[in-house]
N, C-alpha and C positions, 0 to 999 in steps of 0.2 A: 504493500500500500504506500503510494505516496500522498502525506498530509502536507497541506499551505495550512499555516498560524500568520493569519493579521491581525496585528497587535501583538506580535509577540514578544517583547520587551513591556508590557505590561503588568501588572501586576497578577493577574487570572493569568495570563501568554505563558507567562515563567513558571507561575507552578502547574498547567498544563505539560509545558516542554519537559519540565523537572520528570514528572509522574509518567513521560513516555519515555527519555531517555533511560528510566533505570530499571526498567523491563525489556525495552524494543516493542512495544506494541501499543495498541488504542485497542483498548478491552481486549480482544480474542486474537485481535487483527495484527500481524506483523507490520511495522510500519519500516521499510527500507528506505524510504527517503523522507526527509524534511527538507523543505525550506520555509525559513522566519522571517516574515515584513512586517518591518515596522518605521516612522519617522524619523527613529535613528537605529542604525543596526543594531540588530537582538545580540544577544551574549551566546556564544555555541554550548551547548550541552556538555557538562562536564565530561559524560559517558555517553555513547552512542552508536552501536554497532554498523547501520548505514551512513549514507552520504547525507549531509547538511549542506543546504547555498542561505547565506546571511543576505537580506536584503534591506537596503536603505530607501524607501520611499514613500512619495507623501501620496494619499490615497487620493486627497482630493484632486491629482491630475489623472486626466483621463488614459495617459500613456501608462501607468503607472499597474494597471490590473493586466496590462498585456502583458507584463514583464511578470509577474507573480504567476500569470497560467501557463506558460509558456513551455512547459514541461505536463500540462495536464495533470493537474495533480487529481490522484481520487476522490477524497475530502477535502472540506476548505473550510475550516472554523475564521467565520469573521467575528473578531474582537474589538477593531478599532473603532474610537469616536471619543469625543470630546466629553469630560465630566459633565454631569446636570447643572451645576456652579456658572462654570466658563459660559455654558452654551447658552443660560440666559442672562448673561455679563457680553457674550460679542457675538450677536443675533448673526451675523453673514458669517461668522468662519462655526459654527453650529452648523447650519444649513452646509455649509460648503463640503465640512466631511462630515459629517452625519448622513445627512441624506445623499447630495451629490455623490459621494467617494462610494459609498453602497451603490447605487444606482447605474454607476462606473462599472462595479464590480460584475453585479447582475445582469448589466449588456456586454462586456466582455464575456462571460458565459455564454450567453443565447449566440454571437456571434461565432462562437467555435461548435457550439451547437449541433449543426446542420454538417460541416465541414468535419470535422471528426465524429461525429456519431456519441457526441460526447456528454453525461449526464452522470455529471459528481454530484455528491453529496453535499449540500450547504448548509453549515448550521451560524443562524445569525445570531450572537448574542442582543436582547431586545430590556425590557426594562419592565417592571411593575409601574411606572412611569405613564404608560400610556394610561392608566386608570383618572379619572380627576373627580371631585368632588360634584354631587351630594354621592357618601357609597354609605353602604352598606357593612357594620362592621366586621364580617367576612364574605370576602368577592366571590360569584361561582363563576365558574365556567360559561357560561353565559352573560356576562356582564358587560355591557356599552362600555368600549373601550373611547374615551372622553380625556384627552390629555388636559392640564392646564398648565403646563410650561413648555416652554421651547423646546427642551430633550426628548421630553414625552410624546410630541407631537411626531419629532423626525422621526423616533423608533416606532411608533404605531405608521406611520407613513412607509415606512422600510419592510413592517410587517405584512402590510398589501401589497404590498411590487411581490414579497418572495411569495404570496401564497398563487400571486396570478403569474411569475414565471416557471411557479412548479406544477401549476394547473397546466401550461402550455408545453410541457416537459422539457426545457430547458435546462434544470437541473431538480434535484430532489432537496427539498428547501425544509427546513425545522428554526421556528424562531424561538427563542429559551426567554418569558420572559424573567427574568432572573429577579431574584428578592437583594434586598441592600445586603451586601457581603462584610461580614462580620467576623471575626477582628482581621484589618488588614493590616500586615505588615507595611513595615517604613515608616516613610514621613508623610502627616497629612496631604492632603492633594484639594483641588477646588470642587468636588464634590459637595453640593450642600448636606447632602447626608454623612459628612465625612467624622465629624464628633460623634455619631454612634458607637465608630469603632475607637474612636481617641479616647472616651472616657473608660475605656476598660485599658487600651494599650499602652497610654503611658503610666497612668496609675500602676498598672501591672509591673513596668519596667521602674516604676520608683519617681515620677515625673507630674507636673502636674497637669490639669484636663481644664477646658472651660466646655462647659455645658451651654447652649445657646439658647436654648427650647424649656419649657417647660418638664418636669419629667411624670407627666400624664400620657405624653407624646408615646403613641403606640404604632409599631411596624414590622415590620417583616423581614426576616432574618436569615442568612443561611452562612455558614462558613466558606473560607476558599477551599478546602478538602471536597465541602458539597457541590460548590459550582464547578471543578473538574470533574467532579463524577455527571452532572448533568449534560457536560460537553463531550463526554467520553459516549456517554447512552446514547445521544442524539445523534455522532455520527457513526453509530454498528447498530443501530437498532433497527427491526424491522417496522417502516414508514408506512407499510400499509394497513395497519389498524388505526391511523391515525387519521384520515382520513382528510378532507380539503381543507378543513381548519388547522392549518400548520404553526398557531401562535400559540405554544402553551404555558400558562403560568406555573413557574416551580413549587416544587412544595418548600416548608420554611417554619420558621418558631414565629411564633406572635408573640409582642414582648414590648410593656411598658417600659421606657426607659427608668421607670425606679424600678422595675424588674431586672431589668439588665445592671440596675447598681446594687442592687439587692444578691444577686449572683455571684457580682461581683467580693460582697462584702463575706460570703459564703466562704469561699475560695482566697481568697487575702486578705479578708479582715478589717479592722476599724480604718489602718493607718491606709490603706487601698482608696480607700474612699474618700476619705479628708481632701485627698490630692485634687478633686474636683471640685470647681467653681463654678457657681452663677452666675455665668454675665448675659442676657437675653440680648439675642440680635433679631432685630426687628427683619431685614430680609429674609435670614434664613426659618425663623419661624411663620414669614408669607409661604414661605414655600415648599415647608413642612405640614402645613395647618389645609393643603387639598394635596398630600398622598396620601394611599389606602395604608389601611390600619390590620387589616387581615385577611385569610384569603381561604377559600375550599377549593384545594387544587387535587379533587376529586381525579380530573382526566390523566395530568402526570403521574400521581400516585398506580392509578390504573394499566398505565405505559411503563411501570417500571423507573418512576425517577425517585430519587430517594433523597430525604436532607436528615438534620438534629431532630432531634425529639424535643430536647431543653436549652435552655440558653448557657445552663453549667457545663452543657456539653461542649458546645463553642465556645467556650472560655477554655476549658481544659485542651480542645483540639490546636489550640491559638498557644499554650501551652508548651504542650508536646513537639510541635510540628514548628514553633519560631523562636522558643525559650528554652532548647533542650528538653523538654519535661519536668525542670524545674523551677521556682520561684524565684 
């Protein structure tokens, strides 16, 4: 199998590449080749039994998807795009690789289409984002996808180009819409959801946290260990029980942020928590106050996608998997 990762210098890109390099496979599937694009070249795989090609470039040029297929890859996990932050901070470079650079991507495909007889696997990462407010406090599967921010808008817009270029068989298209991923490794990013995972990760590492929101604020949660297992499903899984609704919301923890500090306080204690402050920011609470708050992702569960059960679980896999396993 050859897999394309765009976005692969990302933060999901890397612990994807991590989790194929130290097996050689994508679930069952031998993976012999990779190539990783991203805006600045990806890091090569510590360990990797096939051929890797690193690529540098920007999605939002149109030349730029010719160069990533160019070798016909079988899967193509697309990861790249702009934080939810940025994208409603600089309305035209959102739009530009959000939806353009997608859109690039998915007629480069159709394009080869016809000419090679060609119909990879596409899994687009997409967003709980597309959801906007008035909801319901858990979403089903049926629920009017209504964005109210600029992010949410492109990925639901992105969500219907791939369900009608895999309607037209251009390629076999899976949109993941992915829960806020929790606790991320590094350094904060412009994500407005980006203090969900700060109030547990620096307190954890001994540092302090500002809280922006309220901690009534309830959302949707999965780890990075869970969103590469949902990236891994989508492209070996069999696409035909899924049938022309290709946007599925993942499963995830629903979780007050005093739940999530409460977790917190379970697992490191009084001096964990101290570390966080109060300071309300009026934009990032606009724009926390219409995303959904919980979800019944009856379909994925159905399909075989799997996340946490509890939020102590994501704190202990965040743990394990970026702190050694200890405190």
């Amino acid at each position: 199998m050859h897999l394309l990762i765009i976005g692969a210098a990302g933060m999901i890109g890397r612990k994807l590449v991590g989790a194929i390099s130290r097996t050689g496979k994508l679930g069952s599937h031998t993976v012999t080749k990779l190539t990783l694009s991203d805006a600045i070249k990806p890091e090569a795989p510590a360990v990797f039994p096939g051929a890797v090609t690193r690529l540098a470039l920007d999605i939002s040029d149109p030349r730029s998807a010719q160069q990533m297929l160019a070798e016909l890859p079988d899967v193509i996990v697309h990861l790249a795009s702009i934080v939810s932050g940025e994208a409603e901070q600089d309305f035209d470079k959102g739009y530009r690789i959000n939806l353009d650079g997608t859109r690039y991507l998915f007629d480069a495909v159709r394009q080869l289409s016809p000419v090679h007889d060609y119909c990879p696997r596409l899994v687009f990462a997409s967003s709980i984002a597309v959801f906007g407010a008035p909801m319901p406090d858990a979403i089903g599967d049926t629920f009017l996808a209504a964005p109210m921010t600029s992010y949410g808008t492109q990925k639901a817009i992105c969500e219907l180009l791939l369900q009608d270029y895999t309607r037209r068989g251009f390629f076999d298209g899976m949109a993941l819409r992915l829960p806020t991923i929790c606790i991320r490794p590094g350094l904060p990013n412009k994500a407005a959801s980006g203090f969900f995972s700060g109030i547990l990760r620096e307190p954890l590492a001994g540092k302090s946290a500002i809280l922006p929101v309220a901690d009534t604020v309830s959302h949707w949660h999965a780890s990075p260990r869970a969103a590469v297992g949902f990236l891994t499903h989508a492209a070996t899984m069999d696409t035909g029980p899924v049938g022309h609704r290709r946007a599925l919301t993942m499963p995830g923890v629903q979780a007050t942020v005093a739940e999530q500090i409460e977790a917190l306080r379970a697992i490191a204690g009084d001096k964990a928590v101290a570390l966080i402050r109060h300071e309300p920011d009026p934009e990032i609470i606009r724009i926390v106050s219409n995303w959904p708050r919980g979800f019944a992702a009856n379909r994925a569960l159905e399909l075989g996608f799997r996340a946490e059960n509890s939020f102590d679980e994501i704190i202990r896999i965040h743990i394990e998997d970026e702190m050694g396993g200890e405190l």
